[in-house]
C-alpha atoms as an extended CHARMM CRD file, in Angstrom:
* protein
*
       179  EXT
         1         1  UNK       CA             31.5430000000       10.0720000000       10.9310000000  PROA      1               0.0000000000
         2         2  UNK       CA             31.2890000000        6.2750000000       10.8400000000  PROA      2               0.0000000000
         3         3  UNK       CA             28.2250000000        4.3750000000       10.8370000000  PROA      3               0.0000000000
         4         4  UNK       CA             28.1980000000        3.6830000000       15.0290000000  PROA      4               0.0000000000
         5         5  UNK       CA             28.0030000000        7.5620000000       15.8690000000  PROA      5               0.0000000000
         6         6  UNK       CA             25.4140000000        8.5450000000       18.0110000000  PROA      6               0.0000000000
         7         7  UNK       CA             23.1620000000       11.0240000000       16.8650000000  PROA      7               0.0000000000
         8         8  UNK       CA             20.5360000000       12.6970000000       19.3470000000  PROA      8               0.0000000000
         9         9  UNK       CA             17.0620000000       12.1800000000       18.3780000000  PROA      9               0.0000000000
        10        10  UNK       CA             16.1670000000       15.6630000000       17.1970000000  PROA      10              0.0000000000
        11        11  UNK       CA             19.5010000000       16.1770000000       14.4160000000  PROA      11              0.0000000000
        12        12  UNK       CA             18.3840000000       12.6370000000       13.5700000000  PROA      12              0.0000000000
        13        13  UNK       CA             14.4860000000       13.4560000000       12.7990000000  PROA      13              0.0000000000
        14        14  UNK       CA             16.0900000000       16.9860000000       10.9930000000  PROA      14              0.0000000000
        15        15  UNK       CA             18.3300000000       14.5230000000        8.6670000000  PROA      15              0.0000000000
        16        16  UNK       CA             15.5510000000       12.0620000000        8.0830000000  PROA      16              0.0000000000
        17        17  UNK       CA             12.6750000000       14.3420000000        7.4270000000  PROA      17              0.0000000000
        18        18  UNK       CA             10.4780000000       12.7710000000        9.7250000000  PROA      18              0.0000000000
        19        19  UNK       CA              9.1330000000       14.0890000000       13.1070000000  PROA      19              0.0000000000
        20        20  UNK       CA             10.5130000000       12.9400000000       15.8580000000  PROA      20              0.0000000000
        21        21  UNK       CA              7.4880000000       11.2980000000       17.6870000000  PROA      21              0.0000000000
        22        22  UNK       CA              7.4270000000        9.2490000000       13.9450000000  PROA      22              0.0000000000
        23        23  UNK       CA             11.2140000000        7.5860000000       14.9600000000  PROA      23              0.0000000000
        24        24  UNK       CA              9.6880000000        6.3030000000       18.9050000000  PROA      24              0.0000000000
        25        25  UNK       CA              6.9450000000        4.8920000000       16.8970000000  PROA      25              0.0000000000
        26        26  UNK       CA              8.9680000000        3.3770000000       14.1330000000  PROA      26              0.0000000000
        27        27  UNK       CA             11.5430000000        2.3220000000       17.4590000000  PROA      27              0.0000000000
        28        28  UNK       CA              8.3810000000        1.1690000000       19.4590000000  PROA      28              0.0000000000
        29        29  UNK       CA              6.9190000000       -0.9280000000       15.9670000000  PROA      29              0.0000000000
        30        30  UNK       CA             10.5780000000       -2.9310000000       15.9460000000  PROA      30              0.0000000000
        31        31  UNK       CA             11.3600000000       -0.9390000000       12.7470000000  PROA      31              0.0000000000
        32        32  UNK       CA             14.5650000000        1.2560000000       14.1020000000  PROA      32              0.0000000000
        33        33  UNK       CA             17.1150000000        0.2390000000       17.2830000000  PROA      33              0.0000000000
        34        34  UNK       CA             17.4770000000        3.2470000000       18.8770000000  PROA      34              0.0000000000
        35        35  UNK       CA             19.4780000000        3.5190000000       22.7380000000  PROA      35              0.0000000000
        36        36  UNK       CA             20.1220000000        5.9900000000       25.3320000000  PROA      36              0.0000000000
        37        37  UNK       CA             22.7000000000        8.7410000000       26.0350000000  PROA      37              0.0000000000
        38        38  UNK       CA             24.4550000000        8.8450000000       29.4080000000  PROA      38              0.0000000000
        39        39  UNK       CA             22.3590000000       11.6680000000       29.6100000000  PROA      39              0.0000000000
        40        40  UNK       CA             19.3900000000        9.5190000000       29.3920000000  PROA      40              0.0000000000
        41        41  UNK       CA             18.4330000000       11.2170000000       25.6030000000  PROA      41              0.0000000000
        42        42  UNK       CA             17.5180000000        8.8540000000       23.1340000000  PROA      42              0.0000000000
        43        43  UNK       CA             19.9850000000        8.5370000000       20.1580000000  PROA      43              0.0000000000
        44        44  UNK       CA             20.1920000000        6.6800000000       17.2110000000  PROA      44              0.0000000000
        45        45  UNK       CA             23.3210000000        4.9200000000       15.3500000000  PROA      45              0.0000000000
        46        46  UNK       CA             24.1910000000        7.1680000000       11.8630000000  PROA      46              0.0000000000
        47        47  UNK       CA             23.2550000000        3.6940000000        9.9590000000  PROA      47              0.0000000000
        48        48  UNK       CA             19.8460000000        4.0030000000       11.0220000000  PROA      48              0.0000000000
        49        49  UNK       CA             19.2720000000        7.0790000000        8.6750000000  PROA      49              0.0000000000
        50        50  UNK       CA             19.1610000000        4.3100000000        5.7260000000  PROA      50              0.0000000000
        51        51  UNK       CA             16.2370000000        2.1510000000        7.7500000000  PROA      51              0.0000000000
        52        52  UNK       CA             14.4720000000        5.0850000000        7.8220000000  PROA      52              0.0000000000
        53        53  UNK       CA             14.6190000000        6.1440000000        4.6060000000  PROA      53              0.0000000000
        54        54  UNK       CA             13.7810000000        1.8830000000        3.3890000000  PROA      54              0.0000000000
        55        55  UNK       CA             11.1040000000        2.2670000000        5.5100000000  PROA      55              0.0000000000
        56        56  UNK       CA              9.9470000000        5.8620000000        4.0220000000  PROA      56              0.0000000000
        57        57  UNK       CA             10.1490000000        4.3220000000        0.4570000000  PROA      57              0.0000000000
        58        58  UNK       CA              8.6220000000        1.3360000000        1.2290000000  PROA      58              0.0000000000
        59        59  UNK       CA              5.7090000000        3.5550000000        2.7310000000  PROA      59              0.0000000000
        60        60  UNK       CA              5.3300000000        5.4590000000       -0.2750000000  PROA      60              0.0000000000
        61        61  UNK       CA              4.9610000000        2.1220000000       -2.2640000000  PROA      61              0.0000000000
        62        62  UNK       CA              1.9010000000        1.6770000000       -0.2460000000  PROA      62              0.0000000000
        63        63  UNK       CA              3.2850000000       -0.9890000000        2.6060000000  PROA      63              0.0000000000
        64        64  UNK       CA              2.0900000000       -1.5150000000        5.7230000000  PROA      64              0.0000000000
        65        65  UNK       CA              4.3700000000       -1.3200000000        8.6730000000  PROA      65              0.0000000000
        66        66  UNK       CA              3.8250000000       -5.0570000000        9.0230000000  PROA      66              0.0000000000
        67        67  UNK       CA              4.9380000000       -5.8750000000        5.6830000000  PROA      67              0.0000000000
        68        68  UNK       CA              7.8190000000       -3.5310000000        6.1450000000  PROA      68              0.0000000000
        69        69  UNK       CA              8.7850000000       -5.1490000000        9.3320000000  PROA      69              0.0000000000
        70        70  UNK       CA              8.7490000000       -8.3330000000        7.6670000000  PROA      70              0.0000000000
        71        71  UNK       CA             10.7880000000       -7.3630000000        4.6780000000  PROA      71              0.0000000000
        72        72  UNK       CA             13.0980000000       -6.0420000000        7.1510000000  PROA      72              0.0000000000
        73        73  UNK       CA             13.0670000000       -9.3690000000        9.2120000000  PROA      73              0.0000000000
        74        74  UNK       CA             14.9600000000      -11.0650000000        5.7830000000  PROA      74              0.0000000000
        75        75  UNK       CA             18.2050000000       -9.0600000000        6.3280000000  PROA      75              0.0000000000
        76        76  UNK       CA             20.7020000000      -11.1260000000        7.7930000000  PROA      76              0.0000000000
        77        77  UNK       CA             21.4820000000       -9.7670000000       11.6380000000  PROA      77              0.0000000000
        78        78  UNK       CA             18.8660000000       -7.3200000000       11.2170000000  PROA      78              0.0000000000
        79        79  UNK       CA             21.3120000000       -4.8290000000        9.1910000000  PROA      79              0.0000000000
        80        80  UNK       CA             20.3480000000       -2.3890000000        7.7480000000  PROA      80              0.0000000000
        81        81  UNK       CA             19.3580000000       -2.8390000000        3.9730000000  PROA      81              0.0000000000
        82        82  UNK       CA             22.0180000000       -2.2470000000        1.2290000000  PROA      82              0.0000000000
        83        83  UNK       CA             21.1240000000       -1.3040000000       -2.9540000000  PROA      83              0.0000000000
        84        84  UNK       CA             21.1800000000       -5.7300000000       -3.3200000000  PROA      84              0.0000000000
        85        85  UNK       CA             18.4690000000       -5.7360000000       -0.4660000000  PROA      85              0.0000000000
        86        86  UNK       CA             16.1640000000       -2.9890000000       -2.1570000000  PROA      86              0.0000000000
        87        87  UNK       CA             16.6190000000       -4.6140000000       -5.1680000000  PROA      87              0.0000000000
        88        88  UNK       CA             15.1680000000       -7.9570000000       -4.4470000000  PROA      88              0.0000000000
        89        89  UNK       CA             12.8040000000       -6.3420000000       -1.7250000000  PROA      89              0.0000000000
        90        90  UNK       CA             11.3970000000       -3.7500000000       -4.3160000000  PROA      90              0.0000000000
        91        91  UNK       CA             11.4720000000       -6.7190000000       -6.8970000000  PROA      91              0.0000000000
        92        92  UNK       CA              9.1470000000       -8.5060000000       -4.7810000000  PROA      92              0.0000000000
        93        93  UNK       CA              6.5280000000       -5.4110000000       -4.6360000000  PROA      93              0.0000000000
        94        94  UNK       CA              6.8890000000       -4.7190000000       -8.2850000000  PROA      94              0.0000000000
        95        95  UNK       CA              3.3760000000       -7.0050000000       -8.5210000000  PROA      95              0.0000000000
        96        96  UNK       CA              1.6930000000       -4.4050000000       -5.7590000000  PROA      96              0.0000000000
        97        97  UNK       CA              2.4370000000       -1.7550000000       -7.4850000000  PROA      97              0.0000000000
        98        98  UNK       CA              0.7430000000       -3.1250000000      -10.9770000000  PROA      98              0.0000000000
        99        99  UNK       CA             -2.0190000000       -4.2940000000       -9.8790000000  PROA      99              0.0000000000
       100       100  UNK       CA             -2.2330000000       -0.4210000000       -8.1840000000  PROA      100             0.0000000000
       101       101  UNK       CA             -1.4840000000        1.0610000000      -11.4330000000  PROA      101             0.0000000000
       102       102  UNK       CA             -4.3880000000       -0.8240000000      -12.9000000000  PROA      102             0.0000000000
       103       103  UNK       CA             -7.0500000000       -0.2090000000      -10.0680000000  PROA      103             0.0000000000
       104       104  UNK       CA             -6.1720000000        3.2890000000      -10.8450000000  PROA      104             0.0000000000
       105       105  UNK       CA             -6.6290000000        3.1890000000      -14.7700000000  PROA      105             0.0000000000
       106       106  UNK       CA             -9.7420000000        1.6090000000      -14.2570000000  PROA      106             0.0000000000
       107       107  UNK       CA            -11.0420000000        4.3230000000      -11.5010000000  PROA      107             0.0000000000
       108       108  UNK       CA             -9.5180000000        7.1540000000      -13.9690000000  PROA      108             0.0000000000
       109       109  UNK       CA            -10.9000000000        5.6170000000      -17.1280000000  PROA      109             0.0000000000
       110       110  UNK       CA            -14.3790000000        5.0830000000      -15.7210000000  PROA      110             0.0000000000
       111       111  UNK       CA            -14.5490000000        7.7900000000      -13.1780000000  PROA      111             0.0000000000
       112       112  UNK       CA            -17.1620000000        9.6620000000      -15.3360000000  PROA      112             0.0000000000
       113       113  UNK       CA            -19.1950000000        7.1930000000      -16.5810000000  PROA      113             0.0000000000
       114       114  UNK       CA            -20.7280000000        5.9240000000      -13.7200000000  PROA      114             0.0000000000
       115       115  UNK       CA            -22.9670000000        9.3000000000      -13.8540000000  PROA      115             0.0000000000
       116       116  UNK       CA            -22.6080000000        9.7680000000      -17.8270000000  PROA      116             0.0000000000
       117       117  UNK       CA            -26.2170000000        8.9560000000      -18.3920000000  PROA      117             0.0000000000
       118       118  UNK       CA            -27.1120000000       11.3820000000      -15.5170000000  PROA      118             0.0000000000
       119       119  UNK       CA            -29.1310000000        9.0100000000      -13.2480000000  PROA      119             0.0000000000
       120       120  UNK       CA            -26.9680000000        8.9520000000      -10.8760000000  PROA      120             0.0000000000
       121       121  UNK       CA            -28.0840000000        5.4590000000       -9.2960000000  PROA      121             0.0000000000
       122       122  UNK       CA            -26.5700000000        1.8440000000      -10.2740000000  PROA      122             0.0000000000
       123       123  UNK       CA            -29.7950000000        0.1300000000       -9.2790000000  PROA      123             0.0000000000
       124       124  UNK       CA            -31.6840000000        2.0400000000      -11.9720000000  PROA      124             0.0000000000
       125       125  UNK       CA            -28.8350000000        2.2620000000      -14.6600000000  PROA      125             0.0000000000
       126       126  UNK       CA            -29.7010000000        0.3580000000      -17.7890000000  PROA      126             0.0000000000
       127       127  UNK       CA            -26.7030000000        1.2060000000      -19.1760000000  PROA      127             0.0000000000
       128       128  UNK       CA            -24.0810000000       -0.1720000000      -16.8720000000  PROA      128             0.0000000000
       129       129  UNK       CA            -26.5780000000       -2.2450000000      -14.0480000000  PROA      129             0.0000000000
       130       130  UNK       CA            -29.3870000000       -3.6250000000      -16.0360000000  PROA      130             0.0000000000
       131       131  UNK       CA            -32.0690000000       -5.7110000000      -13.7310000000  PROA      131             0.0000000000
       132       132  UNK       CA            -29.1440000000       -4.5490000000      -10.5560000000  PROA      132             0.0000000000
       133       133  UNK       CA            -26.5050000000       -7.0980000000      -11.5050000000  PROA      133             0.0000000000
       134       134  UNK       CA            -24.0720000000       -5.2310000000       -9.3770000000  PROA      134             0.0000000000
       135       135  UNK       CA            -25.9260000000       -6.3730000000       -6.2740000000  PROA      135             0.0000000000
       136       136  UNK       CA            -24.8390000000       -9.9310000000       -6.9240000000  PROA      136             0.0000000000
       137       137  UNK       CA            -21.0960000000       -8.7290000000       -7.1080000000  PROA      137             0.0000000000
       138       138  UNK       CA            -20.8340000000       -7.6520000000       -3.7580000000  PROA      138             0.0000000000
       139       139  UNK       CA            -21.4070000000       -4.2800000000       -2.3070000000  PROA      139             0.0000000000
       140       140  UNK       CA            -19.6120000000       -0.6870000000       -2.6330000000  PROA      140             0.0000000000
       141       141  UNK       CA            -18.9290000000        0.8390000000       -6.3200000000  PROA      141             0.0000000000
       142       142  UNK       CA            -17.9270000000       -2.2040000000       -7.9920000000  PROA      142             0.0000000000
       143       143  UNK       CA            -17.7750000000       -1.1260000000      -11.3800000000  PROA      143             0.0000000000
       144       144  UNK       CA            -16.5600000000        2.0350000000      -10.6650000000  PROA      144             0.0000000000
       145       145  UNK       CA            -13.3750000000        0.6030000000       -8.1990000000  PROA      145             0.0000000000
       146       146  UNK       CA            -13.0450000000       -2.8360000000       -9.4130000000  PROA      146             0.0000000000
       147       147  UNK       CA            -13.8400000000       -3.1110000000      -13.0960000000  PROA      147             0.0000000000
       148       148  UNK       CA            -16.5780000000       -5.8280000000      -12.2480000000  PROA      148             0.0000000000
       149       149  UNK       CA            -19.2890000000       -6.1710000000      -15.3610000000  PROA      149             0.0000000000
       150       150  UNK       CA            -21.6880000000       -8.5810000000      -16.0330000000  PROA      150             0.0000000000
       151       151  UNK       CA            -20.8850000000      -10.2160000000      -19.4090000000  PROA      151             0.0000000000
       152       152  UNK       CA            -23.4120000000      -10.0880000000      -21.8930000000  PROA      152             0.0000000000
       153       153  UNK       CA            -23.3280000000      -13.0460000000      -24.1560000000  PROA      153             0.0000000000
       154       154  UNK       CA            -23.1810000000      -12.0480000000      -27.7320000000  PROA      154             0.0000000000
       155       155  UNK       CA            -26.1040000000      -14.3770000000      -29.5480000000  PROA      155             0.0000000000
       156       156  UNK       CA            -29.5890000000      -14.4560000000      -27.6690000000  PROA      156             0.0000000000
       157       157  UNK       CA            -28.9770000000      -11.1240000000      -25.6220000000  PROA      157             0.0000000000
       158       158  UNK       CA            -28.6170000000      -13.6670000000      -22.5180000000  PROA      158             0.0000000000
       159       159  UNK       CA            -26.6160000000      -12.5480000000      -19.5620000000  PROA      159             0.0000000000
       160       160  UNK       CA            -23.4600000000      -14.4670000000      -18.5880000000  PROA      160             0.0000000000
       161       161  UNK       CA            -21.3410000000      -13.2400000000      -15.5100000000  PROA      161             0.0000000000
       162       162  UNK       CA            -17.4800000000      -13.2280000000      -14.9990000000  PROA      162             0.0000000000
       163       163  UNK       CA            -16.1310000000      -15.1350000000      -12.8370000000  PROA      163             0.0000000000
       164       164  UNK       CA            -16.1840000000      -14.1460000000       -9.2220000000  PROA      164             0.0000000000
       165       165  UNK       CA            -14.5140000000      -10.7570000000       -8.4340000000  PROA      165             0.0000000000
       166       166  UNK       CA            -11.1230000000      -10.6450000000       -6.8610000000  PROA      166             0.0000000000
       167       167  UNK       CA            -11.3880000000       -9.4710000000       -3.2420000000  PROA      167             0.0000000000
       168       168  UNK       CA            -11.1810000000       -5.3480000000       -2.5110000000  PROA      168             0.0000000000
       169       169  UNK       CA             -7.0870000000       -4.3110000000       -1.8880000000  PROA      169             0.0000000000
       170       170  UNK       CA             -7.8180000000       -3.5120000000        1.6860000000  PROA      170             0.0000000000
       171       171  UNK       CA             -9.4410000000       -7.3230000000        2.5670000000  PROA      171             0.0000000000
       172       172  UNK       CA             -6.4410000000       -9.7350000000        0.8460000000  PROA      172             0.0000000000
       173       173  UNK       CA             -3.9980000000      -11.4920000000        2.6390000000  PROA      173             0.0000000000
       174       174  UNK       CA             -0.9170000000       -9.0770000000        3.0760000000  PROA      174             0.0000000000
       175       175  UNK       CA             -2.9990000000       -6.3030000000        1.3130000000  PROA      175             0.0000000000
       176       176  UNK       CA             -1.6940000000       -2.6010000000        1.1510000000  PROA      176             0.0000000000
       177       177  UNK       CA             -3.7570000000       -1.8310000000        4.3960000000  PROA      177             0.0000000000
       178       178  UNK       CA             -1.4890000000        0.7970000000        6.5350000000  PROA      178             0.0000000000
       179       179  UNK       CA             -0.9160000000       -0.3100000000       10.2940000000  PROA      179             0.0000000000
């Protein structure tokens, strides 16, 4: 069977793993070409199977449709992506993924201590929040997500804060935000 066969919509979810209604959205988002049988069933080209499975990994890297669309958009003709293409494409999200791998260190690493001392309240803490320093940080679990501390300088006992926070995953530009 050559790349151009036709494959009706429901032996092409089966051979994708994915439900069906996921391919019209994935066709409807720009991310598959799909067409019509003389029939008037929707049917996709064999070489789509590969898109869908880009897209799938992609997904499980944590990428929005959007930024999968626009990795997508690179490939010359809008063809669908070869083992150069996911090279330089997963290349490019190799940075993603680390800074990922160290919001989750962090949350594992510090997942308990936030309630170590057993008051259960940031504000109060005069372990980890002395005077409410996290309030100056910006709100939600800062410490506990983010890694934010306030500095402590080491001669005088005088407080001296880090420099300014990077933004929360979900708020940058391009973040890992799902559409």
């Amino acid at each position: 069977m050559d790349d151009d066969a036709r494959i009706p919509i429901g032996d092409f979810a089966r051979r994708a793993g994915v439900a069906a209604s996921a391919l019209r959205f994935y066709e409807s988002q720009g991310l598959i070409t799909g067409g019509r049988s003389a029939g008037g069933r929707r049917e996709y080209a064999r070489g789509e199977l590969r898109r869908v499975a880009f897209i799938r990994a992609a997904q499980a890297c944590g990428l929005s449709l959007g930024q999968i669309r626009d990795a997508l958009a690179t490939l010359p003709g809008g063809r669908t992506p070869n083992a150069a293409d996911w090279q330089r494409l997963s290349r490019s999200w190799q940075p993603l993924l680390d800074e990922r791998i160290a919001a989750l260190t962090r949350l594992r690493d510090q997942l308990a201590s936030c309630i170590g001392c057993g008051c259960l309240s940031l504000r109060r803490c005069r372990l980890y929040n002395p005077g409410d320093e996290a309030a100056a940080l910006g709100s939600g679990p800062r410490f506990l997500l983010y890694g934010d501390r306030p500095l402590r300088a080491a001669a005088g006992g005088s407080r001296a804060r880090a420099a300014a926070p990077p933004a929360p995953p979900s708020t940058r530009r391009g973040g890992p935000g799902r559409t």
